[in-house]
ZADO-1210 file (C-alpha; in nm, 4 decimals, padded with zeros to 6 digits):
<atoms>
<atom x="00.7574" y="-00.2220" z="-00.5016" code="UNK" pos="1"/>
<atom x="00.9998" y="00.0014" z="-00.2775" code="UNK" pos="2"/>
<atom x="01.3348" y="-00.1291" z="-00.1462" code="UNK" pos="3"/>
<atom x="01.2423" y="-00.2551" z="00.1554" code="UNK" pos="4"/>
<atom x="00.9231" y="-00.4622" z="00.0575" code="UNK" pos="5"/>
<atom x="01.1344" y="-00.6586" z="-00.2479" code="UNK" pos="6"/>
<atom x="01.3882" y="-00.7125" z="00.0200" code="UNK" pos="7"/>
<atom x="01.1608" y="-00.9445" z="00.2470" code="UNK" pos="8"/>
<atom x="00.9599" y="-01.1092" z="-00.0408" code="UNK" pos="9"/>
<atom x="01.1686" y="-01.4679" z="-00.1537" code="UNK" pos="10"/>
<atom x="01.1137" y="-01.4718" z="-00.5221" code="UNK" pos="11"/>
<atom x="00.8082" y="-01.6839" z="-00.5180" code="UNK" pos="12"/>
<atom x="00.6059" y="-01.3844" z="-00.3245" code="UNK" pos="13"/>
<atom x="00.7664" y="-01.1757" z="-00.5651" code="UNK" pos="14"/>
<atom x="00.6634" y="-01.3281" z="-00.8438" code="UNK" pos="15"/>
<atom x="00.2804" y="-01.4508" z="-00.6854" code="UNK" pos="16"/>
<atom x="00.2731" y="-01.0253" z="-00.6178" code="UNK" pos="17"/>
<atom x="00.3696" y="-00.9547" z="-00.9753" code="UNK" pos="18"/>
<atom x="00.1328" y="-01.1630" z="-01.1112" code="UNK" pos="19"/>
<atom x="-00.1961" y="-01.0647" z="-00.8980" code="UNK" pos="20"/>
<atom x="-00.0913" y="-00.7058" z="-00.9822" code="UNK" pos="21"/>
<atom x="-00.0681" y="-00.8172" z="-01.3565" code="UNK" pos="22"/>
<atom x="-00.4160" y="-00.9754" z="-01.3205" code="UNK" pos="23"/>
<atom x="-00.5831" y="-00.6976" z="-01.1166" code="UNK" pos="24"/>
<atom x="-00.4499" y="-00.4100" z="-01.3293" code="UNK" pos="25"/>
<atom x="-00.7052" y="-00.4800" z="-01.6581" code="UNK" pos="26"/>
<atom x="-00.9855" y="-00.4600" z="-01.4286" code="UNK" pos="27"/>
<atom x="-00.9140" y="-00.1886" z="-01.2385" code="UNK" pos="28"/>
<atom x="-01.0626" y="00.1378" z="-01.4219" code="UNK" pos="29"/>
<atom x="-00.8763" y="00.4727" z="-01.4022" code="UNK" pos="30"/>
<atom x="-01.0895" y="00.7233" z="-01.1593" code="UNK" pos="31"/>
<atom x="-01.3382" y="00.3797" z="-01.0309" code="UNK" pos="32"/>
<atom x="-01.3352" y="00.3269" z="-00.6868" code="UNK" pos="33"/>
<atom x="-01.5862" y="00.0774" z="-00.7642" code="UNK" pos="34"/>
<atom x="-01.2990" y="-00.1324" z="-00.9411" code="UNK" pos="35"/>
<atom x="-01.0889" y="-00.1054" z="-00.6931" code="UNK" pos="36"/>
<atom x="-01.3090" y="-00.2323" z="-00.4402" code="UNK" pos="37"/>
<atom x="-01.4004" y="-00.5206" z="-00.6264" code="UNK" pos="38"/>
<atom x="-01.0777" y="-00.6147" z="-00.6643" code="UNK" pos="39"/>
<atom x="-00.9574" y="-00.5624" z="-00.3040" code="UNK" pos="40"/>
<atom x="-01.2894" y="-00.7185" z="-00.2086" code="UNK" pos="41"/>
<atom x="-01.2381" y="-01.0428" z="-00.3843" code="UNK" pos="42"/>
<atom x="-00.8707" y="-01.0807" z="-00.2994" code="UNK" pos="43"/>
<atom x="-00.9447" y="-01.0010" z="00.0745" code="UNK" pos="44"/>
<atom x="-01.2535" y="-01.3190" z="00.0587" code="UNK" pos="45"/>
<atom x="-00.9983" y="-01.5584" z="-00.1340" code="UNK" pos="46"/>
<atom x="-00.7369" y="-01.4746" z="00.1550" code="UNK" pos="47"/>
<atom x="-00.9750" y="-01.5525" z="00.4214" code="UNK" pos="48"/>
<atom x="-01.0973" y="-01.8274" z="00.2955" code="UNK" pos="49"/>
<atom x="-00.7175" y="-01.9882" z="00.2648" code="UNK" pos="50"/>
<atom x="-00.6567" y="-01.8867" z="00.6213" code="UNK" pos="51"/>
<atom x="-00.9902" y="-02.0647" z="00.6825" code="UNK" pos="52"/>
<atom x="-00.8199" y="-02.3881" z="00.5320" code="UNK" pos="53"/>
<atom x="-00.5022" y="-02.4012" z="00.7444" code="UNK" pos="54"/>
<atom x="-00.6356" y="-02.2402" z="01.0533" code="UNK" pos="55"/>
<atom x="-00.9126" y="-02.4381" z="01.2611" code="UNK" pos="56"/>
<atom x="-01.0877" y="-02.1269" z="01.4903" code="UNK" pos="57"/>
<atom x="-01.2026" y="-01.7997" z="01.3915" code="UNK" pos="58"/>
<atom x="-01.0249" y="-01.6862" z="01.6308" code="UNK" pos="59"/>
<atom x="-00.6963" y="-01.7343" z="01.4659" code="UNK" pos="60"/>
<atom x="-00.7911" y="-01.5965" z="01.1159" code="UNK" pos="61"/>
<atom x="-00.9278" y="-01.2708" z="01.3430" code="UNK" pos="62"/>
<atom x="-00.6075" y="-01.2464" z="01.5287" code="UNK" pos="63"/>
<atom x="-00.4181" y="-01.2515" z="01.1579" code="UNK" pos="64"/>
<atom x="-00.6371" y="-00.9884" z="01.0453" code="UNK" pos="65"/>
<atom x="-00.5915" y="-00.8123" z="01.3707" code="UNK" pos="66"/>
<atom x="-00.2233" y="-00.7980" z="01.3074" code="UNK" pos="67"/>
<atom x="-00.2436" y="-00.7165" z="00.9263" code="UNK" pos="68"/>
<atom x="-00.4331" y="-00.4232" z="00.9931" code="UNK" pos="69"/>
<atom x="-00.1258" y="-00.2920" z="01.2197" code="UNK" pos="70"/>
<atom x="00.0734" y="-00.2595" z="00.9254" code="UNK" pos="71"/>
<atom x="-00.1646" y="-00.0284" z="00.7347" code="UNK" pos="72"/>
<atom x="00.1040" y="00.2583" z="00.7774" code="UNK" pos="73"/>
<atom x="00.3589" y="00.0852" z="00.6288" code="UNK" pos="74"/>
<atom x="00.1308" y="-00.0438" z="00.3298" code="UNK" pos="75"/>
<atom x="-00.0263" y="00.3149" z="00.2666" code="UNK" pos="76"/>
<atom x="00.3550" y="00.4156" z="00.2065" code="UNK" pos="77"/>
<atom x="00.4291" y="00.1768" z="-00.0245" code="UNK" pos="78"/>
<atom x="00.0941" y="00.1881" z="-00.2546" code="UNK" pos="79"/>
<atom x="00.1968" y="00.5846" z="-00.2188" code="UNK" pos="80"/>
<atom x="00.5289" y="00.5176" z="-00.3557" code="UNK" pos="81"/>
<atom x="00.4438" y="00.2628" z="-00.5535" code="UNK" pos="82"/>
<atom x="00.1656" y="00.4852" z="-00.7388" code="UNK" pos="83"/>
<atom x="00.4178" y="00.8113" z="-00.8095" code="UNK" pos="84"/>
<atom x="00.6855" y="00.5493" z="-00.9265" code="UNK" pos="85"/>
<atom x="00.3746" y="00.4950" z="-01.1886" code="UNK" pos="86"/>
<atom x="00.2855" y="00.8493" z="-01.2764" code="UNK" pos="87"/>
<atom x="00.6580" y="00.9506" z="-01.3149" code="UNK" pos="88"/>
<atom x="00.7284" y="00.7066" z="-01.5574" code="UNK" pos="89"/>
</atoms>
């Protein structure tokens, strides 16, 4: 994770981060988009579906969608940064 990412996580999104990246990482194949799909696929359904449980319209789970997409500029930087911290190391 870069700098400013670990700064806004409290230690329990921290750790809950840590541990889906622990979990995903065995299943995700070198080179397999497939993999990674199916990964990002089935974390993307289980997030719904807990936004489903809290939030009563589909209106509001759009409208949280809506605004996670606006951050896909910031998140492409930190997968970036996050993937040459990996390949220097």
């Amino acid at each position: 994770m870069i700098d400013t990412e670990q700064e806004r996580m409290t230690p329990e999104q921290e750790q809950l981060y840590k541990d889906v990246y622990d979990l995903l990482t065995p299943i995700i194949k070198p080179n397999s988009s497939e993999s990674v799909m199916m990964g990002a696929g089935t974390l993307l359904a289980i997030a719904i579906q807990l936004y489903c449980c809290i939030f009563k319209s589909d209106e509001e789970v759009s409208s949280i969608l809506q605004e996670a997409s606006n951050t896909l500029p910031e998140l492409r930087v930190q997968i970036e940064e996050r993937i040459k911290e990996k390949t220097i190391h």
